[in-house]
C-alpha positions, 0 to 999 in steps of 0.5 A: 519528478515522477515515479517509474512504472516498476516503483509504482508496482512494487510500492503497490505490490502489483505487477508491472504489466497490470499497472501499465494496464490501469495507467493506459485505461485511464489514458496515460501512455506508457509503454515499458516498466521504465516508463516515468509516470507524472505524480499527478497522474499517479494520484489520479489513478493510484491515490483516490483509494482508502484503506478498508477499516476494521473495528476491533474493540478490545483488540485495538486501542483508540489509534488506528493501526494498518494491518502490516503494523499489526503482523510486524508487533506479532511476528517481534513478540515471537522472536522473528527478525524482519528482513530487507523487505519487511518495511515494504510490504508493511507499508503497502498492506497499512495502505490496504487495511486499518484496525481501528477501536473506534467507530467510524467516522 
């Protein structure tokens, strides 16, 4: 079973118009934000990408930490309830961008 087209750009926070746009350059052809999208063709279009890591010695410890992780500990500490979609675009900006202690590897 595959995602639709619409979880996809929402999951990526995109827009569904630009992810059937990357789908048919890579020769998968869909044509509505309804379309189902294999997950193997969601791998090969979506998958290969790695977060940008950031060093922050001192800031960080020896885990690594996403970026959304990080707004979401700030935003607690000042008292600030999260919403609905909080958890999402905490996970789609952890695959976006990683603080790190250490060196990379």
């Amino acid at each position: 079973m595959g995602k639709r087209v619409y979880e996809i750009a929402r999951e990526l926070s995109l827009g569904a118009e630009e992810v059937m746009q990357r789908l048919n350059d890579a020769g998968i052809e869909v044509k509505s934000h309804f379309a189902v999208v294999e997950n193997s063709a969601y791998e090969r279009v979506f998958g290969g990408r790695r977060p940008y890591q950031v060093r922050l010695p001192g800031f960080v410890s020896e885990e690594d930490i996403g970026l959304g992780d990080a707004i979401k500990r700030a935003t607690s500490t000042l008292g600030v309830r999260p919403c609905g979609g909080c958890g999402r675009r905490a996970a789609a900006l952890n695959r976006w961008m990683v603080f790190s202690g250490r060196r990379p590897r």
